[in-house]
C-alpha positions as CSV (number, residue, x, y, z in Angstrom):
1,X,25.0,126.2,84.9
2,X,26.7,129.2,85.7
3,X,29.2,129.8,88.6
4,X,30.9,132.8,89.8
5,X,34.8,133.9,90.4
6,X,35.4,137.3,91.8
7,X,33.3,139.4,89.6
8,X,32.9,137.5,86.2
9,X,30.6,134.9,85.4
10,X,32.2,131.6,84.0
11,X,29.4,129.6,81.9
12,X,29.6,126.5,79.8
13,X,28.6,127.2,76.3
14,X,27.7,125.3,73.1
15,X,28.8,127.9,69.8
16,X,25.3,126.8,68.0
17,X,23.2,128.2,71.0
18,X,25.3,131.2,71.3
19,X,23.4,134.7,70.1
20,X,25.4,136.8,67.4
21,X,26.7,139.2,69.5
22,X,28.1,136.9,71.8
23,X,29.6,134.5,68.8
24,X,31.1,138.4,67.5
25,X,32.4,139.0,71.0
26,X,34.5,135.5,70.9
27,X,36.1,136.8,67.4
28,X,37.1,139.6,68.3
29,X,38.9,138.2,71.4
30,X,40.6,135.9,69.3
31,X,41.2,138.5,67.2
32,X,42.7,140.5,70.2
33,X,44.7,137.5,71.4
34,X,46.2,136.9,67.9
35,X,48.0,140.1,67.6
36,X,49.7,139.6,70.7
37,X,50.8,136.1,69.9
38,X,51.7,137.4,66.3
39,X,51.2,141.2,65.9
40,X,52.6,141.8,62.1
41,X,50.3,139.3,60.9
42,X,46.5,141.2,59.4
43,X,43.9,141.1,61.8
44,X,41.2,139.1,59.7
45,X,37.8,140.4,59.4
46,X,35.6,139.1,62.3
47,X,33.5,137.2,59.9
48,X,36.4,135.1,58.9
49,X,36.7,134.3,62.3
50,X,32.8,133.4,63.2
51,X,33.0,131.2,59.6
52,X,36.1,129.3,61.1
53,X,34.1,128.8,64.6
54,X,31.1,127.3,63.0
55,X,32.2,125.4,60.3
56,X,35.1,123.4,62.8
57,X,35.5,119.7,61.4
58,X,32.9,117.5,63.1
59,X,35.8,114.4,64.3
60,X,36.9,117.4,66.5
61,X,34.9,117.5,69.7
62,X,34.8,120.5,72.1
63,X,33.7,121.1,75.3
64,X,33.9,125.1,76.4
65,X,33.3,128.0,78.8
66,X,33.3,131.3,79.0
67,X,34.0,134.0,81.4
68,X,32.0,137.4,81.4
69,X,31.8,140.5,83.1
70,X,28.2,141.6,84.5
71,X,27.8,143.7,81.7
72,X,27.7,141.2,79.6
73,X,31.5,141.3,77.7
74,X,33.2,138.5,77.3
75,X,36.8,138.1,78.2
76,X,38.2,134.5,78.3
77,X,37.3,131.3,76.6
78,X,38.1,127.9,77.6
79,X,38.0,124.8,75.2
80,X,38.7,121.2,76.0
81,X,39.4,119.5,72.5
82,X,38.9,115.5,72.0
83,X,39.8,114.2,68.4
84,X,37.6,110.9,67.4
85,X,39.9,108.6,66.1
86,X,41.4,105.0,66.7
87,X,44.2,106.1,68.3
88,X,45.3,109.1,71.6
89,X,42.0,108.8,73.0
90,X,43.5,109.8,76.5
91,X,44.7,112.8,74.9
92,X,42.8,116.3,75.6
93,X,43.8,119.8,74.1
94,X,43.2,122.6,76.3
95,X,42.9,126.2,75.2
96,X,42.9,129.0,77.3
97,X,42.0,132.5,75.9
98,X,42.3,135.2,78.1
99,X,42.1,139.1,77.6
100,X,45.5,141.0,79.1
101,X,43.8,142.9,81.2
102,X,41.7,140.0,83.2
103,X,44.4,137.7,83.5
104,X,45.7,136.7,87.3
105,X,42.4,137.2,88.6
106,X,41.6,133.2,88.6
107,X,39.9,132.5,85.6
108,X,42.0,130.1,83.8
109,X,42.0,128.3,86.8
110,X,38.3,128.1,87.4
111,X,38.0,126.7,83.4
112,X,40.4,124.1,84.3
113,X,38.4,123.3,87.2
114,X,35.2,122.9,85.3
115,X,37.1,120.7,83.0
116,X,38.1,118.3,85.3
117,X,34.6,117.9,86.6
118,X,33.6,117.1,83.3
119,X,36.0,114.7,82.6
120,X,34.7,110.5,82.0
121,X,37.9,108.9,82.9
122,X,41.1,109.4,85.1
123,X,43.7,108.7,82.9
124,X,43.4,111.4,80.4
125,X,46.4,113.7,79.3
126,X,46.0,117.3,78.7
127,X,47.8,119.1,76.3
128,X,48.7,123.1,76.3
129,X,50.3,124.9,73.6
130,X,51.6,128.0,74.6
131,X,53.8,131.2,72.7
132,X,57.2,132.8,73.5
133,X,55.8,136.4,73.0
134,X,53.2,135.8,75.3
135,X,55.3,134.5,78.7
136,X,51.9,134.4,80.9
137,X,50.7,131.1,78.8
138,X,54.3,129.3,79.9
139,X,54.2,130.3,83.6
140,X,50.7,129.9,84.3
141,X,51.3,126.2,82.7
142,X,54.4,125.3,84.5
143,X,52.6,126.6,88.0
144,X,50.1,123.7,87.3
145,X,52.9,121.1,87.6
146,X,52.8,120.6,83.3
147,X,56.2,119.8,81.7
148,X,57.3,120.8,78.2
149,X,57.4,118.1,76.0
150,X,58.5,120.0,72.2
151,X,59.7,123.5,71.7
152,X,58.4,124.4,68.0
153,X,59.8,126.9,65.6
154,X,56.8,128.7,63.4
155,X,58.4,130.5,60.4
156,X,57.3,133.6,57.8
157,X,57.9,133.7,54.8
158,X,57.4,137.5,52.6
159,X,56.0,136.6,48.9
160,X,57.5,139.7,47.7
161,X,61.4,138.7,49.0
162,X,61.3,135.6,46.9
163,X,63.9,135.2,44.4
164,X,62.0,134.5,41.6
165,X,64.5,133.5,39.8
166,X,65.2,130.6,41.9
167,X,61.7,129.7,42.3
168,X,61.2,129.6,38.2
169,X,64.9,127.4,38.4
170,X,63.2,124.8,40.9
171,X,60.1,125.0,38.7
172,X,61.5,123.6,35.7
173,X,62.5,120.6,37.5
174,X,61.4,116.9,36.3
175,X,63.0,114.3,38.2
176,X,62.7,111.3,36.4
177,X,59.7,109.1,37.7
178,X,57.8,110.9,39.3
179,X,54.7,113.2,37.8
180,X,52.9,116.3,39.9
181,X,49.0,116.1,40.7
182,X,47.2,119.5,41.8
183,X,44.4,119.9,43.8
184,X,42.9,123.1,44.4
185,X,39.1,122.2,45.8
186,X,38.1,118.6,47.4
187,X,40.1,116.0,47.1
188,X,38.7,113.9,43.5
189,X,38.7,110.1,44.8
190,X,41.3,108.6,42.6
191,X,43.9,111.1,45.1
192,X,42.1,110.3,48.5
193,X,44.5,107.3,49.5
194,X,47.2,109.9,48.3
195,X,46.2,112.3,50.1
196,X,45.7,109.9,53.2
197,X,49.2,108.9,52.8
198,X,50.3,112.2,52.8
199,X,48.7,113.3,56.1
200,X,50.2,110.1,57.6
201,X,53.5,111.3,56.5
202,X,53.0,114.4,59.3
203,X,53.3,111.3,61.6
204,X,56.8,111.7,60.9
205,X,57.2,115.2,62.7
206,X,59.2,115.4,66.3
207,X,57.1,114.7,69.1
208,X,59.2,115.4,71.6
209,X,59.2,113.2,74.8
210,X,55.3,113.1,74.6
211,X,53.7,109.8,74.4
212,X,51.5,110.5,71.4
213,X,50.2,108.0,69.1
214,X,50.6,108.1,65.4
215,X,47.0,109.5,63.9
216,X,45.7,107.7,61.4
217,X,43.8,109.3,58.9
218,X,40.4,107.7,56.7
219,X,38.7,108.8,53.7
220,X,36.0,110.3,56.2
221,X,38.7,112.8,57.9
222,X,39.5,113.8,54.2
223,X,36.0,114.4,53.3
224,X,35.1,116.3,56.4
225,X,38.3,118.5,56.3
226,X,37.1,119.7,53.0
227,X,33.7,120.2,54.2
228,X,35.3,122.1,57.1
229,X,37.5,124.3,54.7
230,X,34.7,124.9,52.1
231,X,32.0,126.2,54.9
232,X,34.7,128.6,56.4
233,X,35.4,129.8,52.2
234,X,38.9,128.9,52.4
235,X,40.8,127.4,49.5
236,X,43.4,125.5,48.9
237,X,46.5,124.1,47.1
238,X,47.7,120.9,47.5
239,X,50.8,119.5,45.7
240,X,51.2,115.4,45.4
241,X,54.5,114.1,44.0
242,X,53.5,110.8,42.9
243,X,55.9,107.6,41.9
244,X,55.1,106.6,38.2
245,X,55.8,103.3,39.2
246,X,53.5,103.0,42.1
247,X,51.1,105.8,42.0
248,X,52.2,106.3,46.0
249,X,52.9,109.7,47.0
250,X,56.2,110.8,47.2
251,X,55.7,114.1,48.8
252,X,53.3,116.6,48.9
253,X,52.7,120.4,49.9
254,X,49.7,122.5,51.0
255,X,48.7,125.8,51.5
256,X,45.2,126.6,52.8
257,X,44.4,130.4,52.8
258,X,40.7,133.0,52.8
259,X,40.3,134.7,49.5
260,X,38.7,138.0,52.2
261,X,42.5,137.9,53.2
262,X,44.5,137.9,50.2
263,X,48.0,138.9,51.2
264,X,48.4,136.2,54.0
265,X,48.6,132.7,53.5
266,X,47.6,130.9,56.7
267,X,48.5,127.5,56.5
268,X,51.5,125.7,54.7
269,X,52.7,122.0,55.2
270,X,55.3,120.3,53.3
């Protein structure tokens, strides 16, 4: 059902029953929004985008609206984001896209009041992630009454001011023990418990004062990630450091990344 605030029309939408203009229209304000939040990054080619929107992984469950003018544009999205797991069930990510110029005019407010509506229990916790270089996210946040919890550091690094003479250096390093296992599609299956263990290891990370649960990760979150990435035509590299002894992982490092956007790697985790 459609409603109405001021002039725009907010609707709830499902991305598979979107046409292709209005699936284009959503990449490109993502698109838009991404430059302000990180402007010397690329700006990817909408198709990227519209892969990454279709092909999300299928444990991650969204609910979303839309706002648009009566022309027809679109100018804000709203996504309420449950992860199907065993654990943080109560938890709810909440994004809130909204184009510069249509911002303050009660939008983001009206999404958050269709997600409340939709909501099947009262003791759910919603979670906002906002950016420093875009100051609206943090005050229209902490007007609702929502506290920070973390304060997170994102950091670049420029291939071409690597000392590569360092980097060959660490290279030719062999710590006794311990052997090196690539992986640069899906994850073979004698790797999938190191892999798991891996991920688990992100458990690890600061949480801040939140009350969130440690995920646990299965063999079918491993597969479907891989299905995710392959659909959207990323690729990968995933580093395990494995214990001779053991066969557990000792460490491990990842980079995912879009051949169509060569000179930017868009994901690392160590």
């Amino acid at each position: 059902m459609a409603t109405a605030v001021g002039t725009y029309v907010i609707e709830r939408f499902d991305l598979g029953a979107l046409s292709e203009k209005d699936v284009r229209q959503i990449a490109d304000l993502y698109n838009t929004l991404g430059q302000e939040r990180v402007p010397e990054d690329p700006v990817p080619d909408p198709q990227i985008v519209i892969d990454r929107l279709r092909s999300r992984p299928n444990m991650m469950e969204f609910v979303e609206w839309l706002a648009r003018l009566g022309t027809g544009d679109i100018v804000a999205t709203g996504s309420l984001i449950a992860f199907t797991g065993d654990t943080n069930q109560r938890f709810r990510e909440v994004g809130l896209s909204v184009l510069p110029d249509h911002r303050r005019q009660g939008i983001a407010r009206r999404f958050l009041e269709e997600m409340v509506r939709s909501f099947d229990r009262d003791d759910l916790v919603l979670s906002f992630f906002t950016n420093a270089r875009v100051p609206a996210g943090e005050a229209f946040v902490r007007r609702l009454g929502a506290g920070e919890t973390l304060r997170a550091r994102f950091s670049q690094l420029v291939l071409a001011d690597l000392d590569r003479g360092l980097t060959r250096e660490w290279a030719r390093l062999d710590p006794a023990g311990y052997h090196l296992a690539w992986i640069d599609g899906d994850v073979p299956d004698r790797y999938v418990a190191n892999v798991i263990t891996a991920y688990e290891a992100m458990n690890t990370a600061p949480r801040g004062t939140s009350a969130l649960e440690d995920w646990h990760v299965t063999v079918e979150h491993v597969r479907e990630f891989d299905r995710s990435r392959s659909a959207a035509r990323r690729l990968r590299r995933l580093l395990l450091a494995i214990d001779d002894r053991t066969g557990e992982t000792a460490g491990y490092t990842e980079v995912v990344y879009d051949p169509r956007t060569p000179s930017f790697e868009q994901a690392m985790r160590a």
